[in-house]
BADOMAR-994105 format. One record per atom (N, C-alpha, C, CB): y, x, z. Coordinates in steps of 0.1 Angstrom, whole numbers, plus 5000, padded with zeros to 4 digits. Glycine has a CB too. Layout:
BADOMAR-994105
YXZ;...
//
This chain:
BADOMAR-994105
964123341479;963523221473;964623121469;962523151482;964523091456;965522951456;965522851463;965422881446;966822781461;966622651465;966722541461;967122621471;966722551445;966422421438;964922461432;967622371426;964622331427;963222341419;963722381403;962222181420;965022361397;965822361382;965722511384;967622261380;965922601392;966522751393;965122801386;967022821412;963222771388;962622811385;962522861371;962022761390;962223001366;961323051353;960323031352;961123151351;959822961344;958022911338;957622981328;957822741332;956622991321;955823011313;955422961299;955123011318;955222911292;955122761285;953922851281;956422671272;953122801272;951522821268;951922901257;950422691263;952722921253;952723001238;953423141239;953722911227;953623091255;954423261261;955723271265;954423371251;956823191259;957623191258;958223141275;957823131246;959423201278;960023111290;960723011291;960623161297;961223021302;962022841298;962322851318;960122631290;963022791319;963222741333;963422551334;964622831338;962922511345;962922371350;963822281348;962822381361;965122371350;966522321345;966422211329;967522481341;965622251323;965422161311;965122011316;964222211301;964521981323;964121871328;965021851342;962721881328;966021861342;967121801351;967021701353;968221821349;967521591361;967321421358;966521361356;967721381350;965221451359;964221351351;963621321366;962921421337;962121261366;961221271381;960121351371;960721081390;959821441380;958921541375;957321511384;959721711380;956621541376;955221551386;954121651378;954321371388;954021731388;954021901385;952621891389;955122031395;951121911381;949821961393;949822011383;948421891401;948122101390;948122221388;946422151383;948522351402;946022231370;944922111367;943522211363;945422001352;942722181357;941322291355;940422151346;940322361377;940522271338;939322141325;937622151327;939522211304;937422231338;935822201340;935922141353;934622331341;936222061362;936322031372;935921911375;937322051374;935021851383;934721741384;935921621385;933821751393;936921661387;938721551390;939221591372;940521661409;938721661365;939021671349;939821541342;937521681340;938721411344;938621301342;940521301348;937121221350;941421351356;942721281358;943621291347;943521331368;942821391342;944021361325;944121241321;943621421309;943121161319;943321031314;944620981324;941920941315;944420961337;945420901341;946620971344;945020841351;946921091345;948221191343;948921111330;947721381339;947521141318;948621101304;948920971305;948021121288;947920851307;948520741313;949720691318;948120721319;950520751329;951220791335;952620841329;950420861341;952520941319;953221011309;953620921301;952521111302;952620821291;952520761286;953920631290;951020751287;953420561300;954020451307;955220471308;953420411319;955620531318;957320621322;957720731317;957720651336;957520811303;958720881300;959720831296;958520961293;959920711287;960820641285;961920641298;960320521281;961420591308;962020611323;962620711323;961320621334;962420811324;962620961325;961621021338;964420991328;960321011338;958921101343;958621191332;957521011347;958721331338;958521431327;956821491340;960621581324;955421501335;954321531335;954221621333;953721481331;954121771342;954121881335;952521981344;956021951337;951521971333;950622041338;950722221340;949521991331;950222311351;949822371350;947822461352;950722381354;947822471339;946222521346;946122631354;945122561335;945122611363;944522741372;943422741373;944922751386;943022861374;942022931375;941323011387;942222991366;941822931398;941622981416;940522921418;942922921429;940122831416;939122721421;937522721414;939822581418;936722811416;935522821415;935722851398;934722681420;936322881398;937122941380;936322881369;936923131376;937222691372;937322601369;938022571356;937622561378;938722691349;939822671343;939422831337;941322621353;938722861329;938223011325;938923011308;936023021326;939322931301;939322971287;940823011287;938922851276;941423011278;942423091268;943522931268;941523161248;944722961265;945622881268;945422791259;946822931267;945022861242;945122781236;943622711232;945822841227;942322741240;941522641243;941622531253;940422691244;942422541263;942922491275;943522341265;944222611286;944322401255;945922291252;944822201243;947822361240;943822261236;942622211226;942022091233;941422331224;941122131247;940322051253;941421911260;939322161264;942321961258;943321851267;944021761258;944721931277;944121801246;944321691233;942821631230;944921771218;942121721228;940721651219;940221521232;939021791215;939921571244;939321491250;940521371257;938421571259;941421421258;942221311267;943321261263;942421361280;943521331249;944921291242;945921331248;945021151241;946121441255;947221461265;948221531258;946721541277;949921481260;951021531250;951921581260;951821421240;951721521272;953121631285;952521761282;952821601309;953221871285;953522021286;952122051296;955222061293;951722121291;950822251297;951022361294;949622251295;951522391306;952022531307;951322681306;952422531319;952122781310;950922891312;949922911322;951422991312;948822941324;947922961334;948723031340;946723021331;948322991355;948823031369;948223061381;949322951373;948523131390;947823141402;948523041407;947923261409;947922951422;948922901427;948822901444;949022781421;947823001447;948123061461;947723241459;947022971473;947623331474;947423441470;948923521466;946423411460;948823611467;949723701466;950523721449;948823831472;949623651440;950423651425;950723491422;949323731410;950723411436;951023271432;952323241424;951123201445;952223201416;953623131407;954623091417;953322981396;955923181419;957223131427;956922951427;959023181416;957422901412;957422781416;956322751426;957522701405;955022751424;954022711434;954422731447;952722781433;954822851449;954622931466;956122801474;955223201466;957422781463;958222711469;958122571470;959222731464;957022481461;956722331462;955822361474;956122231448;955122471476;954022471491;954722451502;953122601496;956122521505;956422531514;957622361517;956922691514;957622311508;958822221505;957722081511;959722221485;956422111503;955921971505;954622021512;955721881490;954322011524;953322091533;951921991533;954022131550;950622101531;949821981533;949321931546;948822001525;947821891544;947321821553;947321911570;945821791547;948021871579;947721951592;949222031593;946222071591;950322061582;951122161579;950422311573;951822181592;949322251562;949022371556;949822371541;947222391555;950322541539;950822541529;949822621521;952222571529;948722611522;947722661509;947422521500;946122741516;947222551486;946822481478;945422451481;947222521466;944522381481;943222341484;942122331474;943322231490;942822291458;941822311448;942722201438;939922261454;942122211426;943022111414;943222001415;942722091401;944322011410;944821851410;945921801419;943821761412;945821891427;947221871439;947821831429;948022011449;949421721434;950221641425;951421671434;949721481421;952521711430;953921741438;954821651430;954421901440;955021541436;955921441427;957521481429;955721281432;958321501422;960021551426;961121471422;960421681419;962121431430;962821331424;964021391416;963221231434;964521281413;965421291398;966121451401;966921141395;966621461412;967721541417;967321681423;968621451427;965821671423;965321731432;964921781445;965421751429;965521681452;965721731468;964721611474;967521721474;963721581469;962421501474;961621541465;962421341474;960321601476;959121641470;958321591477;958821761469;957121561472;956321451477;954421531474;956721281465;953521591477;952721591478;951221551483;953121641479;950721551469;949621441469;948021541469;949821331453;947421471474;945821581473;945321551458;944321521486;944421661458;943121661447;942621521439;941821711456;942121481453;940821321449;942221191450;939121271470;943821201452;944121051449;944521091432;945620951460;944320951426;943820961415;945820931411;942320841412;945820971398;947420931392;947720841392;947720951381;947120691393;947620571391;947820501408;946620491380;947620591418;947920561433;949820621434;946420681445;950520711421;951320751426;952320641416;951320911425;952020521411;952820441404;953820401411;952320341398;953720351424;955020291431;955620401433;954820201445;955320531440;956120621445;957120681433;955220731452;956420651419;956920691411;958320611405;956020701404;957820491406;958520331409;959820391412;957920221424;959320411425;960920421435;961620481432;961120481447;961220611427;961920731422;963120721411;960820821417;961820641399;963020631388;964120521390;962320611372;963820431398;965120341405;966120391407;964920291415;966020491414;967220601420;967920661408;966620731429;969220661412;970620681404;970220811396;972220721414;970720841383;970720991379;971821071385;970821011364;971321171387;972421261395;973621271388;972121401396;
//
């Protein structure tokens, strides 16, 4: 397993790869999202969020999944559709992902183990988990389902305060 979060290969929606490394320096905040889901409604505040501090350097990088009551059933490119038309959303959405289970996305399986949840569980619990990462990568911060994106503004705060590597 790696040991940075920059070492990961991703997916991007159009198929193509890419690794994390592109977004070096930045503060990343990575969930994992589903467009029928009753927490749907966080796009608004994800892109909010996106919106406010990329200038900063917060890079918003959704992944959809489809683990959760298969919450997240269409095609990439109805996924990127419903996430512009309804929520205006312009951060990256990635390729569909598992993010527990035996075909979980590396990156997933290593922010589980880095940022543990409630009790020291490292299973993902359902969408919207939020793994905030700092500039440098060596702080990961994990957030549940139900807090909403605009509860992670200070933590975010802090983050881009901190030096670029």
């Amino acid at each position: 397993m790696s040991d940075s979060i920059y070492d990961f290969s991703v997916s991007k929606a159009d198929g193509t790869s890419s690794t994390l490394s592109e977004y070096q320096g930045k503060v990343l905040l990575v969930v994992n999202t589903a467009s029928k889901c009753g927490l749907t409604p966080q796009f608004s505040g994800l892109e909010a969020l996106n919106q406010k501090y990329a200038e900063r350097g917060l890079q918003v990088i959704g992944f959809p999944c489809n683990q959760f009551a298969q919450q997240e059933p269409g095609t990439m490119e109805e996924i990127s559709s419903f996430c512009q038309l309804n929520y205006g959303v312009t951060f990256p959405m990635l390729a569909k992902v598992d993010v527990n289970g035996t075909q979980a996305e590396p990156l997933f399986k290593f922010l589980r183990q880095q940022a543990k949840g409630l009790l020291g569980s490292t299973t993902i619990k359902w969408n919207f988990n939020k793994f905030l990462i700092s500039r440098d990568g060596s702080q990961i911060t994990r957030y549940a389902p139900a807090t909403k994106p605009e509860a992670l503004e200070a933590a975010i705060e802090a983050l881009l305060e901190q030096p670029q590597p």
